[in-house]
Structure formats: structure tokens, C-alpha cells
N, C-alpha and C positions, 0 to 999 in steps of 0.2 A: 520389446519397445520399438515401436517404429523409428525407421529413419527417414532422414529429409528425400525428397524425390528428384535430386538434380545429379540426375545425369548425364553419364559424359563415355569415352571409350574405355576402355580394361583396366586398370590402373598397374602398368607395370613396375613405375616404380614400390609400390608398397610390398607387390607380391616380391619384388627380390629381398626387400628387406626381410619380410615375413619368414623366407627360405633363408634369409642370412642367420636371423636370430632361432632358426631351429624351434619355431614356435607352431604349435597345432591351431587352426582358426577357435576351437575350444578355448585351450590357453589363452591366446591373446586375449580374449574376450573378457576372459576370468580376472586376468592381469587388468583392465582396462576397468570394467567395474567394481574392483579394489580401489586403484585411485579413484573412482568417483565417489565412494562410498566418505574414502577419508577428507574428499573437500566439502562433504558433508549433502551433494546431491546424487542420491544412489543410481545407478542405472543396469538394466536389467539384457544386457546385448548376450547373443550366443553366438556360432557358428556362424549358422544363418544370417548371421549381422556381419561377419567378418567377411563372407562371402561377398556379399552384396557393395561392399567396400571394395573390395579387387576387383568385382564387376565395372567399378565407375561409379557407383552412388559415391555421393558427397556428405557427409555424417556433418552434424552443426559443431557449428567452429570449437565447443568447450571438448565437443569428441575428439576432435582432431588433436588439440592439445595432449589432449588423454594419451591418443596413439603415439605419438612422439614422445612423449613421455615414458610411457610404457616400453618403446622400441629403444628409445636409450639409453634405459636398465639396463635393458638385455644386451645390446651391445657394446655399451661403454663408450659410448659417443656421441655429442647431440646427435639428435635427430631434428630437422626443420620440417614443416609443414612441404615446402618444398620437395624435401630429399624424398617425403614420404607420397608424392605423385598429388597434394593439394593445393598446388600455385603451380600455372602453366611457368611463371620466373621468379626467379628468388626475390621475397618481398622487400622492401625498403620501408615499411610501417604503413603506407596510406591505404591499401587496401584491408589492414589490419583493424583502422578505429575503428566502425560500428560497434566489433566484436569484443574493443579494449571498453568502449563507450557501456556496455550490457555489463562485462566482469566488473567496471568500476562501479557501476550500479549496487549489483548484486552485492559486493565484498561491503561497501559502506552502508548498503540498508542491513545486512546481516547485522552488524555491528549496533545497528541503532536501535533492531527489536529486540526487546528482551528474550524472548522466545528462540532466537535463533543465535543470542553474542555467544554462550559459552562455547557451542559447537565451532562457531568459526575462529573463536580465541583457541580452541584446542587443536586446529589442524596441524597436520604433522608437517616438518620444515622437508623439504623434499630433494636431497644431495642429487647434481648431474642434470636438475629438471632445465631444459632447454630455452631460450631466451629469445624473446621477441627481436625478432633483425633490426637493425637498426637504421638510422637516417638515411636515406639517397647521398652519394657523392657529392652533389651539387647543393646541400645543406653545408654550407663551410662557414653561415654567419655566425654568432653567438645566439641569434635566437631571431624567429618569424616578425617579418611585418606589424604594426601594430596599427589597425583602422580607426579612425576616427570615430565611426557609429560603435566601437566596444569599447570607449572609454570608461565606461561606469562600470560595465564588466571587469573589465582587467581592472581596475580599480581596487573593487571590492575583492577579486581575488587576491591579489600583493595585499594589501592589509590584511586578510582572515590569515594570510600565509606569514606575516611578519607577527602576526599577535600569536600565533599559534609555536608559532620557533621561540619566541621569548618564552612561553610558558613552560616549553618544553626541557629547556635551558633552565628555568626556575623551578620549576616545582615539579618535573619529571611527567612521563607519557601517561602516566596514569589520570591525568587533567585536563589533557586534548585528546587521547586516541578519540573517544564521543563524539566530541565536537564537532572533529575534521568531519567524522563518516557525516552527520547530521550532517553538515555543509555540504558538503561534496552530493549525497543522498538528494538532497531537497531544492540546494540551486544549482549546482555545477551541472550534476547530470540531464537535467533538461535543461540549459543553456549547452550542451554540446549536441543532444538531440536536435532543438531545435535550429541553433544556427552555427553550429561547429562546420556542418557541410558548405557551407555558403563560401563564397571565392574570398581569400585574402583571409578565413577568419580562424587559419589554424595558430594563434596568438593565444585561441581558447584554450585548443591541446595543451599547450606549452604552460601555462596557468594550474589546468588541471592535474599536469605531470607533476609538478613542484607541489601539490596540496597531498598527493596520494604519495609523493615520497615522506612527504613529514607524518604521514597517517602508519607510514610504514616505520619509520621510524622512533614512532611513539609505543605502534605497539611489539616491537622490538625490546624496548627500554620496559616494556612490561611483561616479558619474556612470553611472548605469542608469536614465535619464531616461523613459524608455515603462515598465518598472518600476514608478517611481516612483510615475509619472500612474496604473497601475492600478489601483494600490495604494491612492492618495488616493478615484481614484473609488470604489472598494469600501466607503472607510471613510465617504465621502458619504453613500451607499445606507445602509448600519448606524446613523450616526447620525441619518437620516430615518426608517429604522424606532421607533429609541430617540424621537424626538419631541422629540430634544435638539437646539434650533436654534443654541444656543451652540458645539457640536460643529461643526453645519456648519458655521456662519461661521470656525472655525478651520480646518475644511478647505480651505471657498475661499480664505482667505488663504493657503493654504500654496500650492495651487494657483496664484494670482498670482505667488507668489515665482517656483517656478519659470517661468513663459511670460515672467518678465522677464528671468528669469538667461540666458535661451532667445531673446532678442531680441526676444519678440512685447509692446510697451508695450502695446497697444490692450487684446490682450486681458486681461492682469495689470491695468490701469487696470477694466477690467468686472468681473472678477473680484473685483476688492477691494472695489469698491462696491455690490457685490451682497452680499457679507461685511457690509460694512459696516450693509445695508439688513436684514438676516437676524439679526442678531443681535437675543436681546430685548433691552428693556430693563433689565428685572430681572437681567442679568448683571450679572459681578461689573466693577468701574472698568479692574481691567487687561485683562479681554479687551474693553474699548469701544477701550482704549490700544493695545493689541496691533492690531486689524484697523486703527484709522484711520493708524498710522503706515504702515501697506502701502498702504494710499489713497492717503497724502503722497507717498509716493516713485513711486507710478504718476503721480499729477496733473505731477509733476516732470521726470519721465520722457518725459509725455506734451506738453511745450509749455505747462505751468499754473501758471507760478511763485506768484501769488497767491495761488488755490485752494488749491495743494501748503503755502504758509506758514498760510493759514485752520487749515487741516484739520492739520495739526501744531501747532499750538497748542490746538487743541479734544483733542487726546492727550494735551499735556501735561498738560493742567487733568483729565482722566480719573486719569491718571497719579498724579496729587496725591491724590488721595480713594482709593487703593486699600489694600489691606491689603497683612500681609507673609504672607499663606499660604504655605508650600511646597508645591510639585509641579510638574510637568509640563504640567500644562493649566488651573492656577487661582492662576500667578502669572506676572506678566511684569515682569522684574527692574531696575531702572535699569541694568545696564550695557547691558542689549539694545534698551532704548528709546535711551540714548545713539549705541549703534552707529546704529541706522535711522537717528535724528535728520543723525547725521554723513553720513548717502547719502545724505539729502533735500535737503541744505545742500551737498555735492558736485556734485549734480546739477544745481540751482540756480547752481552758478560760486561759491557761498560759502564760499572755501578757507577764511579765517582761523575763522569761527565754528564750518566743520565740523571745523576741526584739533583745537578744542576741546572737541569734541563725543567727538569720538576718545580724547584721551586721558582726558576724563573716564569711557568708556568703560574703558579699560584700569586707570584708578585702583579703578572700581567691582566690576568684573571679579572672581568666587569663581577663588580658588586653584586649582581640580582644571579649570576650564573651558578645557584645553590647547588644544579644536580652536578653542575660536573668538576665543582671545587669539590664536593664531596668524593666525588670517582678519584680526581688530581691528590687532595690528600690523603686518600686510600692507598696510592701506588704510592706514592711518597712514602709512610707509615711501610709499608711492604719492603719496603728497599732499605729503608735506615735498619729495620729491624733484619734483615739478611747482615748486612755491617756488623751487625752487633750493638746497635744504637738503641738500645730497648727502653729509655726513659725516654728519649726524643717521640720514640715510633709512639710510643704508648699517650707521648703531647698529642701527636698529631691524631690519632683514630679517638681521643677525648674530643679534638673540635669537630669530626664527623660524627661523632654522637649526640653533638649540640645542633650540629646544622639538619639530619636525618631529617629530622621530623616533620621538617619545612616540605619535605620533597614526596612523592609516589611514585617509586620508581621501583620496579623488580631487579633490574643490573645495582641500582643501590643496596636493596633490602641484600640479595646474596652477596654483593663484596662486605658489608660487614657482618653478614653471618659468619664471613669466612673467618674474622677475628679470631671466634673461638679457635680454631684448626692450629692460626701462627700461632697465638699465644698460650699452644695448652703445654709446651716442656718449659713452658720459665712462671709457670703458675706459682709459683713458692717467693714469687720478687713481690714485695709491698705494693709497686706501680702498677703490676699487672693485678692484684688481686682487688685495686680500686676498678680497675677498666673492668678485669671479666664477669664482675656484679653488675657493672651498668648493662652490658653485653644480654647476659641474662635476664636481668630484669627487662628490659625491653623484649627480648623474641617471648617472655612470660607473657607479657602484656599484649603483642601482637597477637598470640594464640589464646589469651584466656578472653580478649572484649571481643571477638567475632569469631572463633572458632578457626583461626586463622584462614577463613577465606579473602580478605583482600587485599592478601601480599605487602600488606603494608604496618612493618615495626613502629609500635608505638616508641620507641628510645627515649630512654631514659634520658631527661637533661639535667636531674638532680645530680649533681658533683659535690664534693667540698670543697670551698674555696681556701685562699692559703691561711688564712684566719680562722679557719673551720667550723665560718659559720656555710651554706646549702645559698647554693647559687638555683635561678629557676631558668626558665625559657629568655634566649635572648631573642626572640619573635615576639 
């Protein structure tokens, strides 16, 4: 495969690398067209390719990622574009957008042809994969200028991004992942082409950061977990360009979530506190509240019970000073700080305070937020049933059996698969033996009306009521 023709002097940084990771110019290459294969655009590099890289060719930017990727495999350390002799200074994101501008392209038209969504829903989630530098020093605002002449831009962007978080919130990722990409695909990416570059109008970036994180977020919630991660990194890169550090640090927070949901404590624990460290001050109380509660539940996670109680209680006192903004990215709500609080305090071994934390959660809980009263009385139901509460637990996974249905959500569909798992040594109790027929009868039905390709349980909402007569859908 040819490489790009910009040349430059030897490249010594790469070559120490190359000789640190013990890697033959064969290897690397080989290495290097594995990940490309897995992000689903194959490429064909050899030797001869790696050579011409030391030489001072400059490989295009998705190479480059590749190589840093590849190189900290092998080492066990990010690698930057930088480290790896491809930026004369370590980048702060604006030399980055074109490059973020193409990946957001590519990642949301994949998604919108059919031809190309299964491949890019199956990419693999990619542990240690390196992260777009972040904002300049002198980004301290909460977020870029906003020009006069982008009003109807940033406009329509905050609305598709406040309808798209409600949906998300209601009826789960499997309703907007589409959407966003369509949006993002058709207006965003040529409104950043054509006037993203222009002076004053990285407002655009900042717009399009916050649409590719809920895009990441969706298809997360639909378990397209390499997806997800691309999608967060992309919206990394956009809000480094935007100079909006508040952005980032909600990117990395989100990023943590998942490498904890994913098993990896160490790095969700770095991640958060790298959020945490990123964020200005001049932001607003709930996103200080928002990142430090992800810190707590890494510290918790990670063997730091003290730390994890410090650092949740420096949330709560955040928490306290905030306003009631609405939106997506400039309120973070008491029911959701309640949820976290309830993991940190779970994680901790703090059953009774986190039970409390739960249902203060679910008291707090807006009406339409179906997917994540669902998720809320899943953990609840989990917890009463470690107690020993096995009529209560067996209430509560009944009205997640009512509400399921409403929602398309993968993170839903497997926390009540998981049902069957808790409730299979108390099968012989009359309460469980009503729940684990609905249990069943529902994944029957998920997998008998489509051959279970679209991850989504039909559940059952027939119960008996106390009267015995058959209650139906409360939708």
C-alpha cells in the first residue's frame, strides 16, 4: 500500500521506540495491519512500509494512530503521536481536527449504511488504546466563544443533543444510536468541514463533541463497546480542539465508566482522575460532582475504601452548591448522584446505607427516565436479595419486567437475563417461581419473533394480579 509522500528528517524518535518494543519492521507491520483489519479498514503495510516510516515519511493520521496503538501493546504505555517522532510538540488537539473531523465522518456514516453498521457495531473495545491530548493550558473557560453568525447552528445542535439524551434516558441507545450517526453524518460533518476552520467558530467542535459522546454512549448501552470507545475518542479530539476542558473531562469520565463496566479497575481508576485533574475550576458544581463520583467508585473498586468515602463526600458538598439547569451536559440530577453514591457504598460492603441510597434514587428518579429506573431497580432487587429480602427483591425485578419493554437497551436486556443466575438456588419459593416464568417466557419470546438478532426481550408483562385476575402492559 502506498504511503503519504511528506517528508521530513529520520525519524528518531520511532526508531527508539521500535528497538525499545523489540519489534522487527515485519512485526510491527503485521501488528499494525491486525488493528486495521479489526476497525474494519484493512491495510496492506510491510517492511518496506516500516522502513520508509524511520526514514521520515509521514503515514496518514489513522496510520499513525495504528502505530501508537500498536507501540503501546508492546510497551505497556501510551504511546502519543508525539512520543512516536509525528508532532514536531506535543499536541493540545487543534492540529488534531481535520483528522477527528474524517474519523467522525467515517465512524457515523458506517453506522448509517447498512452495508457497513454490523462491522462497525462489532469492533473490538481496545484496552491501553491511547488518547487524544487534550485542551491547551489556556482553555480554563467552561466552553468556546459562541458567534453570532452560528446561531442556528449551535441551535439545532443543543436541541438534536437534548432530544437525543431524553431518548436515551427513555427508551434506551438502541433509539438514537441511528439517529445521532444520520445527524452527525449529513449536517454536523460538513458544517465542521466547511466552517469549523474559520476564526471564533470552534463552538462547532464543542457541539459536535457532546453529539459523538451521546452517540458513544448509545451504542455502549447497546453493547458495541469498540464502537463506543471510538466514538468517545473522537469526541476527546473535538472537544480538545473546542478548548473546552469541561468536555473533556466528561469524556474521560465516561471513558472510565466503561473500562470498569469492562473489568479493567486500574484503568477507569486513571481515567477518572485524570477527569477529575482536567476539569477547570470555573466549572459549573455538578460537573466537579459528576467526575468525582466516578473517582469514588474507581477508588472503591480499586481497594481504597477511605479515599473512595473522602472523595464522595467532596461530591456531595459540590453537589450541594449546584444549580437546577436543564440539559445534558450542564446538570447532573440527584437521582444519578444517588445511583453512583449507592455503587460506591455497594462496593464498599455498605449494604444498608447503599440500599438507601437506591431507593432514594428511585424516589428522586424524573417519570420518562424508563432505561435507568430499570437499571436503579435492578441494583436495588440485587441488594435486597444478597439481605435476604427475597419477596421484596422478587417486587422489585416484577416492575422491571413491566417497565423492559418500553426500553432497547443491551446493558438492560443482560442485567435481567442475569435474573435467572440470582434466582436459580431459591427456585422452590412460590415468589420466585411466578418471576422465573416471566424471566423465561420473555428471553422465549425475544429469541423465538426474530431469532434473537435484535437484543431486545420481548418480557413478559402478564402477572397475576392480587385478585387473580392478568394484569396487561402499563404502556
Amino acid at each position: 500500500m502506498p504511503v503519504a509522500s511528506h517528508r521530513r528528517s529520520p525519524n528518531h524518535r520511532l526508531r527508539l521506540l521500535v528497538t525499545e518494543a523489540r519489534l522487527t519492521h515485519e512485526a510491527l507491520a503485521r501488528h499494525v495491519n491486525r488493528l486495521a483489519a479489526l476497525r474494519g479498514q484493512p491495510t496492506r503495510y510491510d517492511r518496506t512500509s516500516v522502513a520508509h516510516w524511520l526514514a521520515g515519511t509521514r503515514p496518514r493520521s489513522f496510520t499513525v494512530e495504528l502505530l501508537c496503538h500498536a507501540l503501546s501493546e508492546r510497551l505497556g504505555r501510551p504511546v502519543t503521536p508525539f512520543d512516536a517522532g509525528f508532532q514536531t510538540t506535543p499536541a493540545h488537539g487543534g492540529s488534531a481536527a481535520p483528522d477527528a473531523v474524517a474519523r467522525l465522518g467515517d465512524l457515523a456514516g458506517a453506522e448509517t449504511d447498512p452495508r457497513l453498521r454490523a462491522a462497525a457495531r462489532a469492533v473490538p473495545f481496545r484496552p491501553g488504546a491511547p488518547l487524544p491530548a487534550g485542551p491547551a493550558d489556556r482553555a480554563a473557560a467552561d466552553g468556546p466563544h459562541e458567534p453570532a453568525d452560528l446561531a442556528l447552528e449551535i441551535r439545532s445542535m443543543r436541541d438534536t443533543a437534548a432530544f437525543c439524551a431524553f431518548h436515551l434516558d427513555a427508551f434506551g441507545g438502541g433509539y438514537t444510536r441511528t439517529v445521532l450517526a444520520g445527524y452527525l453524518s449529513d449536517v454536523v460533518t460538513p458544517w465542521l468541514r466547511r466552517r469549523g476552520e474559520e476564526t471564533g467558530h470552534r463552538v462547532l467542535f464543542a457541539g459536535a463533541a457532546q453529539l459523538a459522546h451521546l452517540l458513544a454512549q448509545s451504542a455502549a448501552d447497546m453493547g458495541a463497546e469498540g464502537q463506543a470507545q471510538q466514538a468517545h475518542e473522537i469526541s476527546l479530539a473535538l472537544a480538545a480542539h473546542a478548548g473546552d476542558r469541561r468536555l473533556y473531562a466528561i469524556g474521560l469520565r465516561a471513558l472510565s465508566g466503561q473500562a470498569l463496566r469492562l473489568g479493567a479497575p486500574a484503568s477507569a481508576l486513571r481515567l477518572a482522575e485524570t477527569a477529575a485533574e482536567t476539569v477547570p475550576r470555573t466549572a459549573s458544581p455538578g460537573t466537579h460532582a459528576y467526575v468525582l463520583t466516578q473517582c469514588a467508585l474507581g477508588q472503591a473498586m480499586s481497594g481504597l475504601p477511605r479515599t473512595a468515602v473522602r472523595t464522595l463526600l467532596r461530591a456531595e458538598r459540590w453537589l450541594e452548591r449546584a444549580d437546577s439547569v436543564a440539559g445534558p451536559f450542564t446538570h447532573y440530577a440527584h437521582a444519578d448522584f444517588a445511583y453512583q453514591q449507592a455503587q460506591v457504598l455497594r462496593a464498599l460492603g455498605e449494604s444498608a446505607p447503599a440500599l438507601r441510597a437506591y431507593e432514594l434514587s428511585l424516589r428522586e428518579r424524573e417519570a420518562h427516565r424508563n432505561r435507568t429506573r430499570v437499571l436503579t431497580l435492578a441494583g436495588t432487587a440485587e441488594l435486597l436479595l444478597a439481605q435476604g429480602r427475597l419477596d421484596e427483591a422478587c417486587a422489585l425485578w416484577h416492575r422491571c419486567l413491566d417497565e423492559a419493554p418500553r426500553v432497547h437497551s443491551q446493558q438492560v436486556t443482560q442485567r435481567l437475563a442475569g435474573i435467572r443466575q440470582e434466582l436459580r438456588p431459591y427456585r422452590r419459593s412460590p415468589a420466585v417461581a411466578e418471576l422465573w416464568a416471566r424471566v423465561i417466557s420473555g428471553a422465549e419470546r425475544s429469541t423465538g419473533a426474530d431469532g434473537g438478532r435484535s437484543g431486545r426481550p420481548q418480557w413478559s408483562h402478564d402477572r397475576p394480579s392480587d385478585d387473580g385476575r392478568r394484569t396487561g402492559s402499563p404502556a
